[in-house]
C-alpha positions as CSV (number, residue, x, y, z in Angstrom):
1,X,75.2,-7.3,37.2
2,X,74.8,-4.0,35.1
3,X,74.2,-3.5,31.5
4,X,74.1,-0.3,29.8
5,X,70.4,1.4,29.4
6,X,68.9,2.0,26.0
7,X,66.8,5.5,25.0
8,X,65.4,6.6,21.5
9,X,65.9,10.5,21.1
10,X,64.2,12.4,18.5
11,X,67.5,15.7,18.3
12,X,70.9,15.0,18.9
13,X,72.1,17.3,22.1
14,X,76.0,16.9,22.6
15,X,77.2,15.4,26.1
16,X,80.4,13.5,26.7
17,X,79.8,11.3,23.6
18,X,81.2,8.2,21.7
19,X,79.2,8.5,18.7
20,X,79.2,5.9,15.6
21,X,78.0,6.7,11.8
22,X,76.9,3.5,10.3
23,X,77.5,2.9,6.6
24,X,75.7,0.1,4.6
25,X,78.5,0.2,2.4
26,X,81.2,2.6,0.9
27,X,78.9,5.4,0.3
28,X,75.5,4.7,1.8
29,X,74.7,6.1,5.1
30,X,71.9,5.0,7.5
31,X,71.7,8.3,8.6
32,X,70.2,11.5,7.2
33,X,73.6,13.5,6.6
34,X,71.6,16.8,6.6
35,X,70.5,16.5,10.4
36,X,73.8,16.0,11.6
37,X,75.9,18.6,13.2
38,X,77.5,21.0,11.1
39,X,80.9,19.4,11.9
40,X,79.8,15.6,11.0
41,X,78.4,16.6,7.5
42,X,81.7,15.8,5.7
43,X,81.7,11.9,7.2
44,X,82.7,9.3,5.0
45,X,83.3,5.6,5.6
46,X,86.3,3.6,5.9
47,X,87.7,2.4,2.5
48,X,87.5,-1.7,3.3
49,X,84.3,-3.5,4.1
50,X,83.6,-4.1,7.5
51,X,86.3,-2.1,9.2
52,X,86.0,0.9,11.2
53,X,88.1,4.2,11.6
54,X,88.2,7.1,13.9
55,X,86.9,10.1,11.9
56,X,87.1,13.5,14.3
57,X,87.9,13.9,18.0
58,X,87.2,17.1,19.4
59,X,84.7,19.8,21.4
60,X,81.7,20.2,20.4
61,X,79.0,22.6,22.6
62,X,81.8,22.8,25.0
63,X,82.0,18.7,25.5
64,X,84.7,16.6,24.5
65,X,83.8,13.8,22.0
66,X,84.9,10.6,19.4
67,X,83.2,10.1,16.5
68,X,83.9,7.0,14.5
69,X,82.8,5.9,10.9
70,X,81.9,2.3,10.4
71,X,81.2,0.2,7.3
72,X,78.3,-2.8,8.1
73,X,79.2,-4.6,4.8
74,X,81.9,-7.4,5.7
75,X,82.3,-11.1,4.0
76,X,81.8,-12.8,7.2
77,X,79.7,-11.1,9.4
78,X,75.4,-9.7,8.7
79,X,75.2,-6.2,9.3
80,X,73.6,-6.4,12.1
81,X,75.9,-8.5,14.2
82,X,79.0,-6.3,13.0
83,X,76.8,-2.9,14.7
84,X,76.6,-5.2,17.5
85,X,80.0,-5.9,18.0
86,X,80.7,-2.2,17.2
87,X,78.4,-1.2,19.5
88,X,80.8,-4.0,22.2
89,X,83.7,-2.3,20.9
90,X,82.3,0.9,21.8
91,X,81.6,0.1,24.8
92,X,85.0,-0.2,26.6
93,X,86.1,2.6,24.4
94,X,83.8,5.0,26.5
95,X,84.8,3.7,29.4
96,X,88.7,3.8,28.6
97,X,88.0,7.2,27.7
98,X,85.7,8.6,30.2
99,X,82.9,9.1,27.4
100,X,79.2,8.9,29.2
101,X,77.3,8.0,25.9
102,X,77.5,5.8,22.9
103,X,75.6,8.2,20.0
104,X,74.4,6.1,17.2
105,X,72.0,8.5,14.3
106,X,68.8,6.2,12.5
107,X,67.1,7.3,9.6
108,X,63.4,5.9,9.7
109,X,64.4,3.9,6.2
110,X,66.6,1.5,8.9
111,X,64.3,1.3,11.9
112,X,64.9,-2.3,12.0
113,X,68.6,-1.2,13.1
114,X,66.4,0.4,17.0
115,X,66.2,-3.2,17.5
116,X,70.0,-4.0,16.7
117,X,71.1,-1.2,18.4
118,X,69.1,-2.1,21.6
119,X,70.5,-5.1,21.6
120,X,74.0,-4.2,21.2
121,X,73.2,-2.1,24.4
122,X,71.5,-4.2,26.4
123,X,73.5,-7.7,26.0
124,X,76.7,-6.2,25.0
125,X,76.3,-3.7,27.8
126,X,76.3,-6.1,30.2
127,X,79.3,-7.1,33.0
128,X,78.7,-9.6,36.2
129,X,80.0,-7.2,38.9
130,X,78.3,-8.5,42.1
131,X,81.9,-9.5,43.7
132,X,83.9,-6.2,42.5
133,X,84.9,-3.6,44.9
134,X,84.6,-0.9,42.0
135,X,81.1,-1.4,40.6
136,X,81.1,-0.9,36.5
137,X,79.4,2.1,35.4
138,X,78.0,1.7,32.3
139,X,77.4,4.0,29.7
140,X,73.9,5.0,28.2
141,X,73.4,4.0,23.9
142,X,71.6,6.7,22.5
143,X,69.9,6.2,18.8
144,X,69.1,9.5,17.4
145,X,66.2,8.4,15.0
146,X,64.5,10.8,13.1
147,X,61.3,8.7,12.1
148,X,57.9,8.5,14.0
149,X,57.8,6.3,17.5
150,X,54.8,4.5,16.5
151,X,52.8,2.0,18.9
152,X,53.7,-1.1,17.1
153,X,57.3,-0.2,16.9
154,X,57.5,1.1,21.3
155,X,55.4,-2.6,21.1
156,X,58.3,-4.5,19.7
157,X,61.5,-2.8,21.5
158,X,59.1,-3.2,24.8
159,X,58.8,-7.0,24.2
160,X,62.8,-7.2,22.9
161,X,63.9,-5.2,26.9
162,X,61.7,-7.9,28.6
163,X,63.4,-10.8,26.7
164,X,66.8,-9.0,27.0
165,X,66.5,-8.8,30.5
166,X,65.9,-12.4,31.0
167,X,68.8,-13.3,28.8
168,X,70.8,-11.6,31.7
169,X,69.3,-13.1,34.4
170,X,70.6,-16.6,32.1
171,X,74.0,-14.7,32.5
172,X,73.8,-13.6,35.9
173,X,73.0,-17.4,37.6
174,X,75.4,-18.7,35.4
175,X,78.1,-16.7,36.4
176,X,77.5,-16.8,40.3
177,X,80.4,-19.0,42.3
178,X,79.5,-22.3,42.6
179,X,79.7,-22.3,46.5
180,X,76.7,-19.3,46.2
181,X,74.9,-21.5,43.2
182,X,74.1,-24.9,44.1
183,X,71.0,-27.1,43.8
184,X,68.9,-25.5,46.6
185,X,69.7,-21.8,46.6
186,X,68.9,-21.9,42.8
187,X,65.6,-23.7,43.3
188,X,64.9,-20.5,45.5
189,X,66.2,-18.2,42.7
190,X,63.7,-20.1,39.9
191,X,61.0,-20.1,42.7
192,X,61.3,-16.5,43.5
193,X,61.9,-15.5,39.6
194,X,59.6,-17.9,38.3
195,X,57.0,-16.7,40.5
196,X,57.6,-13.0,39.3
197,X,57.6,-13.7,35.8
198,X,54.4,-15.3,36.2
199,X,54.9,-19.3,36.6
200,X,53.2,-21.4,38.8
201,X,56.4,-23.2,40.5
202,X,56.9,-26.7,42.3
203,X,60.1,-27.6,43.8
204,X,60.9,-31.2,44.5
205,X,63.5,-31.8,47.4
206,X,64.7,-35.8,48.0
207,X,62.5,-36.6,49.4
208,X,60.3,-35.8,46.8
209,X,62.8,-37.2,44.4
210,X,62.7,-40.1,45.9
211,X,58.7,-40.9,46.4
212,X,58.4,-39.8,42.2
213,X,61.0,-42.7,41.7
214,X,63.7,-40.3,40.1
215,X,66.8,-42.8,40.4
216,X,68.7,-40.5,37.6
217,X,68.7,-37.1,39.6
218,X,69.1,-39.0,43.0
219,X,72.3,-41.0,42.5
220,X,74.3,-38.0,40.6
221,X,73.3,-35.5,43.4
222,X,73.4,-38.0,46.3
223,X,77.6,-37.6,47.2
224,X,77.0,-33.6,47.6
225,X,76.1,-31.3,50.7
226,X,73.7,-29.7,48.9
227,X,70.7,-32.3,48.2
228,X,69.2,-32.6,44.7
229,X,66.0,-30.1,43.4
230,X,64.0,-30.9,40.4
231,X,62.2,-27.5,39.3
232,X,59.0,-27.3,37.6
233,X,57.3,-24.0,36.5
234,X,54.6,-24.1,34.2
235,X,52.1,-21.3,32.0
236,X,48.9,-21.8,31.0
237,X,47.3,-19.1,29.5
238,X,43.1,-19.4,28.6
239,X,43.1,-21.1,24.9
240,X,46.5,-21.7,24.1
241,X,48.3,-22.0,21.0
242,X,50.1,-25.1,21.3
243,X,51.8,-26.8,24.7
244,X,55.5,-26.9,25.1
245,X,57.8,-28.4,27.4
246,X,61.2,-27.4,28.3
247,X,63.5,-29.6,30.1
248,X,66.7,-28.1,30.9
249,X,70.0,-29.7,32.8
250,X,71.3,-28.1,35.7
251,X,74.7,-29.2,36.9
252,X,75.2,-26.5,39.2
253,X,79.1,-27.7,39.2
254,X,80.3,-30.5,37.9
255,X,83.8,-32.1,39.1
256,X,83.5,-35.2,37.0
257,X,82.7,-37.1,40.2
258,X,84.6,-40.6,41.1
259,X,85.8,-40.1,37.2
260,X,87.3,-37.1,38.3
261,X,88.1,-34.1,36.1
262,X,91.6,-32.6,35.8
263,X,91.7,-29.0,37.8
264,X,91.9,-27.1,33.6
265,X,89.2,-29.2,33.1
266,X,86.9,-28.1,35.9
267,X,87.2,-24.7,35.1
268,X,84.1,-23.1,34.1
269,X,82.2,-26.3,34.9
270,X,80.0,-24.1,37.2
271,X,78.5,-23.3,33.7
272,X,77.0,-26.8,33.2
273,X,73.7,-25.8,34.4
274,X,74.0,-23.9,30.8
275,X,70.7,-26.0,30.0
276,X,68.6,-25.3,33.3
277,X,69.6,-21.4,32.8
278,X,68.4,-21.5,29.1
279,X,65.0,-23.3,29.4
280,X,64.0,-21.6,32.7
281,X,64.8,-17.7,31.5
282,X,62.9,-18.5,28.1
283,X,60.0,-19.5,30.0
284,X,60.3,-16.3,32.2
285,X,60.3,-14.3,28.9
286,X,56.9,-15.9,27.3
287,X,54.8,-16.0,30.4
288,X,55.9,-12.4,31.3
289,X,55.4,-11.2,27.9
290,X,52.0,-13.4,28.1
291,X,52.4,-15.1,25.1
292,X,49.4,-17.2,24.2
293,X,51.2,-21.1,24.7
294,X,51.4,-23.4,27.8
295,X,54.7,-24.0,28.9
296,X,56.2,-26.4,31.1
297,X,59.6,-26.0,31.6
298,X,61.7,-28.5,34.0
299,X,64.7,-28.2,35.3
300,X,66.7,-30.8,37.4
301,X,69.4,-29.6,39.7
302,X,72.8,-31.5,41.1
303,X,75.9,-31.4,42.0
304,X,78.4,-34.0,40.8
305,X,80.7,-34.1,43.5
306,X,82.9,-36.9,45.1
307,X,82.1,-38.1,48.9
308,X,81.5,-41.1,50.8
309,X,78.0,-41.3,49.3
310,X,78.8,-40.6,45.7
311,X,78.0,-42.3,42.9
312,X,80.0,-44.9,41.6
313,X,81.1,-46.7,38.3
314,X,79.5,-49.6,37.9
315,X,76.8,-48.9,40.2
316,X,73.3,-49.5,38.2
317,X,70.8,-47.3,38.5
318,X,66.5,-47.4,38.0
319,X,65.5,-44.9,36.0
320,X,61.8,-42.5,36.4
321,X,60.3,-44.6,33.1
322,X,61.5,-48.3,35.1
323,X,64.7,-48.3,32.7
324,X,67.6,-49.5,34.2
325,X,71.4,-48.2,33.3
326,X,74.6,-49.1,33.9
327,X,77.3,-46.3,35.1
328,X,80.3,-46.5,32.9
329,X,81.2,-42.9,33.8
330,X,80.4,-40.8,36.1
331,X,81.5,-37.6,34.0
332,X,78.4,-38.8,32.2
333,X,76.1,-37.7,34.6
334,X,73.9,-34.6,32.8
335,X,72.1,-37.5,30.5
336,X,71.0,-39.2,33.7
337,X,69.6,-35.9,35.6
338,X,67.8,-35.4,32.0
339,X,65.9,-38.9,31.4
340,X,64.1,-38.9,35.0
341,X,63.0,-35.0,33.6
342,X,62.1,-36.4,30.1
343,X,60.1,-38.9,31.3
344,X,58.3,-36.3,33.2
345,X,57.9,-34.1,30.5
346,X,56.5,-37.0,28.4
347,X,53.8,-38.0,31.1
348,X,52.4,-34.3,30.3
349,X,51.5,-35.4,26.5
350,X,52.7,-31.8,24.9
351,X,53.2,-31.6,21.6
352,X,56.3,-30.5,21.8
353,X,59.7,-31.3,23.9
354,X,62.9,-29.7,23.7
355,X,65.8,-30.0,25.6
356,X,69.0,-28.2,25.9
357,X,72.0,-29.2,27.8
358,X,75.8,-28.8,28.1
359,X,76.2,-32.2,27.7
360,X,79.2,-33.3,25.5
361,X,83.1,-32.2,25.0
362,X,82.1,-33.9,21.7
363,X,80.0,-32.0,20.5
364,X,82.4,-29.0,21.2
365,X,84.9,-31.1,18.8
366,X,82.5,-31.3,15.9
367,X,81.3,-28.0,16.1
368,X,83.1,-25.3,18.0
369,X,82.6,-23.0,20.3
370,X,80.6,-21.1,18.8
371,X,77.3,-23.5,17.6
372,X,75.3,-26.0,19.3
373,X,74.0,-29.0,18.3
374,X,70.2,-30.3,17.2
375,X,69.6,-33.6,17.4
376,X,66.0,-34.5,16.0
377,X,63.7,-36.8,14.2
378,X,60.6,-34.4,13.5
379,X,62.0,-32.9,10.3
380,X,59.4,-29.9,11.1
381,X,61.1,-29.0,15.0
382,X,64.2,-29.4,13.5
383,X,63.4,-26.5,10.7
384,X,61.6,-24.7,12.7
385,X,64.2,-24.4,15.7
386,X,67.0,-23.5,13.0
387,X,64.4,-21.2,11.5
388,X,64.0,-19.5,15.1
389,X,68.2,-19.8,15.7
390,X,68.7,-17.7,12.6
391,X,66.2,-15.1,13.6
392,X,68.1,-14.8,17.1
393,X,71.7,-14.7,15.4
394,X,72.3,-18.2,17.9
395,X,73.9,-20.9,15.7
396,X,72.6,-24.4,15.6
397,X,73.8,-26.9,13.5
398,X,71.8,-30.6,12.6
399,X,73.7,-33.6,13.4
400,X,72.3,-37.2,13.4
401,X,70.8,-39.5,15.8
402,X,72.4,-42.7,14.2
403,X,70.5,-45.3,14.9
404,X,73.2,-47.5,14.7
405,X,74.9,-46.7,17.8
406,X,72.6,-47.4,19.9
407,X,74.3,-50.5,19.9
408,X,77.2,-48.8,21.9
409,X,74.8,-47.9,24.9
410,X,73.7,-52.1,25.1
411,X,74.9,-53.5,28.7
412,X,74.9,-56.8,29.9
413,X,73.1,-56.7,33.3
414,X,71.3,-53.2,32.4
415,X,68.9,-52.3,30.3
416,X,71.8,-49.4,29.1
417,X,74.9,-48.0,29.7
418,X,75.4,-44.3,30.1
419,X,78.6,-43.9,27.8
420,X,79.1,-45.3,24.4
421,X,82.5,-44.9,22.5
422,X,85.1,-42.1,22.6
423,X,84.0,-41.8,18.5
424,X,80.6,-39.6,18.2
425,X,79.9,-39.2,21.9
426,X,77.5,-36.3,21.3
427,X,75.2,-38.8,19.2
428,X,75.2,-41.1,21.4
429,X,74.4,-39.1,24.2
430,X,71.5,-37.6,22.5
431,X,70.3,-41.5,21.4
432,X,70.6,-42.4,25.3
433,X,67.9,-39.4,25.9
434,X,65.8,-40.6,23.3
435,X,65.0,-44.0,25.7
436,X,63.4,-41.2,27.8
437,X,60.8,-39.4,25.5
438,X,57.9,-41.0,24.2
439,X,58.2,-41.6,20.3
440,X,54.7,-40.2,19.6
441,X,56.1,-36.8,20.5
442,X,57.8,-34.6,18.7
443,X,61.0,-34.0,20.4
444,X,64.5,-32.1,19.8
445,X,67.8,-32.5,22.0
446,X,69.9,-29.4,21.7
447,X,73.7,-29.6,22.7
448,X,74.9,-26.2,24.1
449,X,78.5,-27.4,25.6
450,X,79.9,-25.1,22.6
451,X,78.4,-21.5,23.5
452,X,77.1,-21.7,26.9
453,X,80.2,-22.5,28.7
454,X,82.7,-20.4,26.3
455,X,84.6,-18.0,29.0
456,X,86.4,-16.2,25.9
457,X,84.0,-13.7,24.1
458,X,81.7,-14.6,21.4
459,X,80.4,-12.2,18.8
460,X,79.5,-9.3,20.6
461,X,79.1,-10.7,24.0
462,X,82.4,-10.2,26.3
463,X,83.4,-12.8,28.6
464,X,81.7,-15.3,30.7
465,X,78.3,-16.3,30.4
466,X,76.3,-15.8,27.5
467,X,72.7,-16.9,28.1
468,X,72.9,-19.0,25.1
469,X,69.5,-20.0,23.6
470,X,67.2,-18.1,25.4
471,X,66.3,-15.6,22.8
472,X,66.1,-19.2,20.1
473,X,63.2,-20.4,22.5
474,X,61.8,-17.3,22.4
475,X,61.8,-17.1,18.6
476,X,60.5,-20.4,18.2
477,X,57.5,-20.4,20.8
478,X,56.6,-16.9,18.3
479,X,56.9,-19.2,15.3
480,X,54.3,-22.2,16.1
């Protein structure tokens, strides 16, 4: 649970330095060549676009140092996420070679490259070490810039640390061991953090649960140890802008219940509170940035686990909003948890409601690993979420809610089943969560099973969790 710290230095002074020249393209620097030191004056970029190359190794004021030349054109990539992933790269290479500091020198023409570079930094820098004998010493990124430090700019890289930091708290929960992580010690993390990042927090326990008619959340977490929580943490500030609820799902692990999972299959399923990691951090961010919108941001927690008590197939279960569903699978258990918290979030009339859940393998199928899915009818959310994705480099892709289908989720002595077909499972989960949400609300459904549970790297973020999302909500609640 370390990242690597980010400063803004106005001279370059040599230490034990990995240091990276950015090109824009085969000849254009986003450095000023004439402030280097005498021995980098002669750098030139790699011949192909997007590549890198080792330029000098050597001593310089009496401490050893790499220098590497790197081209941010490339066919595939903006130039900002290939810095990023430079910056990544850069990264273990310091560490493999005992280098304190990554160096990286910004003319004031390409400010906007501070904020890349901080990032690269901050969320590339970071590595879950909490269980590790040897604790990961990170080094520092330095960006030598040679323009002026002005308010509005120390304003913006200020905001960007906050938000950066609460991506990594994302990272951190998700990443803890499911047997330290489970419905009640993470209702005391979201308490405790909530509280800090200014929230006004509620938890529900079953009891709770049970009084507030929650049937959904109640029979997945009923067959585990650790009882269900249902989280709410809300921000009003005086006058806001607009009101916003978040409703995120938290499977804190999820075994596939009496439907049980193979063992592969289980394997990073303590990344299924994906959802409830996302929508809580990017609440933390606006209410401790202060952002001028009431947020309400709920988050249901469970584990579906396999006991004398569980859950079963079969079983029919009464919903928050008086619907009743039929339990065809009990791997299908993250759309239940969400329509008691929908209908919740519906009761509070915002004008918006988004949701955000690990949800379906589907999904995954149709998209990758890489991009989630948005499921919406409000032609506007829809844009504008994309809109905000883009901004945050996150990758959302449209897909429909087929009206159609809904056939699939009919049941004969239930109002619905929670499972339709094998064939487009990710729309018809998002069609089930759509009984949950009142129509006169604008409302978007956002499928993270890609990104948020990928264990391999993706982009510039190393392995693990990635805090997928956070940094879209962010974007967006900036945007309305």
């Amino acid at each position: 649970m370390a990242n690597c710290d980010f400063f803004i230095e106005k001279a370059y002074k040599p230490e034990k330095d990995l240091i990276l020249f950015f090109f824009l393209d085969e000849k254009t620097p986003i450095f000023e060549k004439e402030r280097l030191p005498e021995n980098f004056k002669d750098i030139m970029p790699p011949s192909e676009q997007g590549k890198s190359k080792t330029a000098i190794c050597g001593i310089l004021d009496g401490t050893p140092f790499i220098s590497k030349a790197v081209r941010l054109d490339d066919k595939n990539l903006s130039p900002r996420e290939v810095m990023k992933k430079s910056i990544s790269s850069a990264i273990s290479q310091a560490k493999d070679e005992g280098l304190k500091r990554i160096v990286v020198f910004i003319k004031k023409e390409y400010q906007d490259f501070l904020k890349t570079a901080q990032e690269g930094a901050i969320l590339a820098g970071y590595k879950f070490d909490k269980y590790l004998e040897n604790k990961w010493e990170p080094p520092m990124v330095i960006a030598v810039y040679d323009g002026t430090m002005t308010k509005k700019l120390k304003e913006i890289l200020e905001e960007r640390k906050v938000l950066f930091s609460w991506v990594n708290f994302a990272r951190d929960i998700l990443n803890e061991p499911p047997n330290e992580v489970h419905p009640e010690s993470l209702a005391e993390i979201f308490k405790k953090e909530g509280k800090r990042a200014g929230l006004k927090i509620t938890v529900w326990d079953e009891k709770r649960l049970l009084k507030e008619k929650c049937g959904g959340i109640l029979a997945v977490g009923k067959g585990a140890s650790k009882k269900p929580r249902l989280v709410i943490g809300e921000y009003k500030p005086r006058k806001p802008k607009a009101f916003l609820a978040l409703v995120g799902k938290g499977v804190t692990m999820d075994t596939g219940g009496y439907c049980l999972k193979p063992p592969k299959s289980q394997m990073g399923m303590k990344y299924d509170m994906g959802g409830a990691a996302m929508t809580f951090s990017a609440a933390c961010a606006i209410a401790n940035l202060k952002l001028p919108y009431h947020i309400l941001v709920i988050t249901p927690l469970v584990e579906n686990d396999i006991s004398s008590s569980s859950f079963h197939t079969q079983d029919i279960i009464k919903m928050r909003n008086g619907k009743t569903v039929q339990v065809d699978n009990t791997d299908a258990e993250g759309r239940l948890i969400l329509g008691d918290a929908l209908t919740l979030a519906s009761e509070k009339r915002p004008d918006f409601i988004i949701d955000a859940a690990t949800l379906t393998g589907a999904c995954v199928v149709a998209l990758g690993e890489d991009i989630a899915g948005l499921f919406s009818k409000d032609e506007g959310l829809s844009s504008k979420l994309q809109e905000a994705a883009k901004r945050a480099e996150e990758y959302l892709w449209p897909l429909p809610l087929h009206m159609p289908y809904m056939e699939q989720l009919k049941a004969e002595i239930a109002d619905l089943k929670n499972i339709g077909s094998r064939w487009g499972g990710a729309i018809t989960a998002a069609l089930f969560l759509q009984n949950f949400v009142d129509e006169k609300i604008p409302w978007a459904h956002i499928d993270i099973a890609g990104p948020s549970v990928k264990e391999e790297p993706l982009g510039f973020l190393g392995k693990g969790a990635k805090g997928f999302g956070v940094k879209t909500l962010f974007e967006l609640v900036k945007a309305l």
